[in-house]
C-alpha positions in Angstrom: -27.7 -100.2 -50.2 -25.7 -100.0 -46.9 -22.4 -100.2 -49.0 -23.5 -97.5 -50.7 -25.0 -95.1 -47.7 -21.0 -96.2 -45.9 -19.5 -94.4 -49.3 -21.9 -91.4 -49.5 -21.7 -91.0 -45.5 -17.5 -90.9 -46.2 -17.7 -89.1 -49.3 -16.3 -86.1 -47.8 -13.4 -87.7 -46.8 -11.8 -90.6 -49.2 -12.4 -88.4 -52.6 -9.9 -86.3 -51.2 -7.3 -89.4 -51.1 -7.8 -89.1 -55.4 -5.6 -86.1 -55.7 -3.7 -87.3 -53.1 -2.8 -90.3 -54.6 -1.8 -88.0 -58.0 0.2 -85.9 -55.5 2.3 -88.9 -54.3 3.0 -90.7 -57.6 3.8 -87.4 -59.6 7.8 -87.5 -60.1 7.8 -83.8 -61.6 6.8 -80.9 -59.2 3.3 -79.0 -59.1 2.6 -76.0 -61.3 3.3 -73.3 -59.2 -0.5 -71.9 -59.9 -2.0 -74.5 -58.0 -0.3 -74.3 -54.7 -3.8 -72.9 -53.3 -5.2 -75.9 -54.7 -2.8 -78.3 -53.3 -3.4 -76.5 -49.8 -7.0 -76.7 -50.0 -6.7 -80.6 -50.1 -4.7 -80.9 -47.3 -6.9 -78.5 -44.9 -10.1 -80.0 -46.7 -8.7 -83.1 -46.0 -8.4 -82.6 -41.9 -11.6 -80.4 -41.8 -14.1 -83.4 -43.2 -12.1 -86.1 -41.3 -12.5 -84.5 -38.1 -16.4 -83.7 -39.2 -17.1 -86.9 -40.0 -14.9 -88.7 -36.9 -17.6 -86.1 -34.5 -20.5 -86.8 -35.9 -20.1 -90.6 -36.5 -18.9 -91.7 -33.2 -20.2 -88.9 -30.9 -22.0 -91.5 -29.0 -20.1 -94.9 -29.6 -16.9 -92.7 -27.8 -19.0 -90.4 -25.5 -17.2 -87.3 -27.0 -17.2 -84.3 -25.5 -19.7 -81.7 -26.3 -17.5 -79.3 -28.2 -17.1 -82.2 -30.3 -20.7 -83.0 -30.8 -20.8 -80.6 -33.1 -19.3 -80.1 -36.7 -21.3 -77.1 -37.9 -18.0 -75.1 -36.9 -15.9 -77.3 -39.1 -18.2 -76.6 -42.0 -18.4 -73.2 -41.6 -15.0 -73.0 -40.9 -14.3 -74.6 -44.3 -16.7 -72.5 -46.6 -14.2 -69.6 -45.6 -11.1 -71.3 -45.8 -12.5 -72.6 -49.4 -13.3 -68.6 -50.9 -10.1 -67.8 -49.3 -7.8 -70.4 -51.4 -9.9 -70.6 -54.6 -9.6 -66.4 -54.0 -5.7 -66.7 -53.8 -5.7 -69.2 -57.0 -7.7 -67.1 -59.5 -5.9 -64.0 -58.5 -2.2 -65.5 -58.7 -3.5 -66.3 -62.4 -2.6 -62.7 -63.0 -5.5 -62.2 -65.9 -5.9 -58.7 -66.5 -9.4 -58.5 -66.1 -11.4 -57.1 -63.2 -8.2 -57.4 -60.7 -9.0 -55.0 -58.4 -12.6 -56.6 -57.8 -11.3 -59.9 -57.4 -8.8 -58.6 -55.1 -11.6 -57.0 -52.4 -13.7 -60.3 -52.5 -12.1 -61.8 -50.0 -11.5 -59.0 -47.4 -15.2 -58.2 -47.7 -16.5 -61.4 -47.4 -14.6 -62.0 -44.3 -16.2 -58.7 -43.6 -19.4 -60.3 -44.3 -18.7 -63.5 -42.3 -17.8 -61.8 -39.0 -21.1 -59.6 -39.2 -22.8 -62.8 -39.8 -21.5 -65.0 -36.8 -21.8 -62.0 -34.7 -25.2 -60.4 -34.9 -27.5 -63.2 -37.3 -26.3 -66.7 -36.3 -23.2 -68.4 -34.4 -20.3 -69.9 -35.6 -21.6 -73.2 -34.0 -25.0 -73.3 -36.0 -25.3 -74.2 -40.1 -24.9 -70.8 -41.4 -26.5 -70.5 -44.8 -25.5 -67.3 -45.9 -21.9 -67.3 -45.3 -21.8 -70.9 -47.2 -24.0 -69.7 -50.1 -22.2 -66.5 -50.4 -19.1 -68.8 -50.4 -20.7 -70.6 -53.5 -21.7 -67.4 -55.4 -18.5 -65.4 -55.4 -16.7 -68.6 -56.3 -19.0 -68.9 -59.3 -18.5 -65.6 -59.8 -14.9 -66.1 -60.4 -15.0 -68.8 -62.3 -17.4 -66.2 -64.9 -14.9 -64.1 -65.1 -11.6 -66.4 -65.8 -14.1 -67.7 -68.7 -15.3 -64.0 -70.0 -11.3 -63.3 -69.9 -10.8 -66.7 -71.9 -13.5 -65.5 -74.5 -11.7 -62.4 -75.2 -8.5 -63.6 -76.2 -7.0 -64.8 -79.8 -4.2 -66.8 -78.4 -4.8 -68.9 -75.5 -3.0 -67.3 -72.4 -0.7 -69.0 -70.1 -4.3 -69.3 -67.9 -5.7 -71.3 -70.5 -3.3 -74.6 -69.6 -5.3 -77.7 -68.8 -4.1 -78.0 -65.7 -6.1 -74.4 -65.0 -8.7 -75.7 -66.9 -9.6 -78.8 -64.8 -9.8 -76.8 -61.8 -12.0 -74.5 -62.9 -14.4 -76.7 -64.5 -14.6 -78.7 -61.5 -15.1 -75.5 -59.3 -17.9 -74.5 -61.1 -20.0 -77.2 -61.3 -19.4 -78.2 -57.5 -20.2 -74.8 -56.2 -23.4 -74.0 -59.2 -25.0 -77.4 -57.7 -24.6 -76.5 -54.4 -25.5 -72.8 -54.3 -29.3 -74.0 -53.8 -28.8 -76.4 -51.1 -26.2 -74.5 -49.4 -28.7 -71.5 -49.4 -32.0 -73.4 -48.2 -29.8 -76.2 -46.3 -30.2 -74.4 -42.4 -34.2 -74.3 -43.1 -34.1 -78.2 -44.1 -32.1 -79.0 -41.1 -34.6 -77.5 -39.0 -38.1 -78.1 -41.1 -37.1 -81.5 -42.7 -34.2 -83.4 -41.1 -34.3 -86.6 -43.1 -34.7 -84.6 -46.8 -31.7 -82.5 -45.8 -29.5 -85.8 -45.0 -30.8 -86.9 -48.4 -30.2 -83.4 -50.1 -26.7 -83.4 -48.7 -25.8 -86.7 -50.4 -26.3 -84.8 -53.7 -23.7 -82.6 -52.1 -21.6 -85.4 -51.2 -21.3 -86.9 -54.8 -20.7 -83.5 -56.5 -17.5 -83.3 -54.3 -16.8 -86.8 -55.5 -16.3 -84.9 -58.9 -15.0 -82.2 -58.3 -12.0 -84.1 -56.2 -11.9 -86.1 -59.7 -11.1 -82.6 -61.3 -8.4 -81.8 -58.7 -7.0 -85.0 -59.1 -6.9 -84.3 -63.5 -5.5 -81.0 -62.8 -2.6 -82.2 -60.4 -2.2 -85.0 -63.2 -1.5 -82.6 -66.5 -0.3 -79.9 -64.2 4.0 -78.9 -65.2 
């Protein structure tokens, strides 16, 4: 059982080594689509180490106090998820609902700044921001699948690489919508359900770094 809490408490971190890994050992380059994808893991990759490093050895190192605390980094990293999962779905080019897909991300940044400003600060868990995050990301992932549905041939959109990313989008972001949405009330109500809720969290983004790392694999 304490192997197992070490992996989940980690979880944010190592998965992100998987698609690494099928980064380093490809010998032909990236499909030129998932270069949003590709970023995302690095960034993802120094946000959630440097979340983790704070809140595991705030007290071992005596860190400072803007290091105590990693609610920044997570809010930091809902935005910089819609922005890159934004950038991938639109560089798809699927002529369907551009111009909507287009303003998401300008208005939720919109959203975000009204947010921090006048509801909560950036240095508290922000639910709406991060459940917002979750929804317009499921929301895109609706509408690459409605554009799918309508077709007789299988666009260039249709590609497994494409696929993998956006099966592994969706589910991470529909399981997490919930505790995203009601995870600043746990915090605050029910401290020890919301470190077990996030666990749920942490193994969904086990999966979906899975996905990455199949989408990287087929991707040419």
């Amino acid at each position: 059982m304490k192997l197992l809490k070490e992996i989940l408490d980690w979880s944010e971190v190592w998965p992100l080594f998987i698609p690494l890994a099928v980064l380093a050992v490809r010998r032909k380059p990236v499909n030129v689509l998932l270069k949003p994808v590709v970023i995302y893991i690095f960034i993802a990759l120094l946000l959630n180490a440097f979340a983790d490093f704070t809140w595991k050895f705030q007290k071992p190192l005596h860190l400072p106090d803007w290091m105590k605390n990693n609610n920044i980094i997570y809010n930091i990293h809902f935005i910089v998820r819609l922005l890159l999962f934004s950038w991938f779905f639109i560089r798809l080019k699927e002529p369907f609902m551009t111009v909507v897909k287009k303003l998401i991300p300008p208005l939720y940044l919109v959203y975000v700044t009204f947010s921090f400003i006048f509801f909560k600060s950036i240095t508290d868990f922000n639910s709406g921001p991060a459940a917002a995050s979750a929804a317009l990301l499921i929301f895109y992932c609706i509408l690459h699948y409605l554009y799918l549905s309508q077709q007789e041939h299988p666009p260039y959109s249709a590609k497994r690489s494409i696929a993998w990313v956006v099966a592994g989008l969706s589910i991470y972001v529909a399981v997490n919508f919930f505790i995203f949405l009601f995870y600043a009330t746990l915090m605050s109500t029910a401290l020890k359900f919301s470190i077990v809720i996030w666990n749920v969290h942490n193994i969904f983004f086990i999966i979906f770094c899975i996905f990455l790392a199949n989408a990287l694999n087929e991707s040419d």
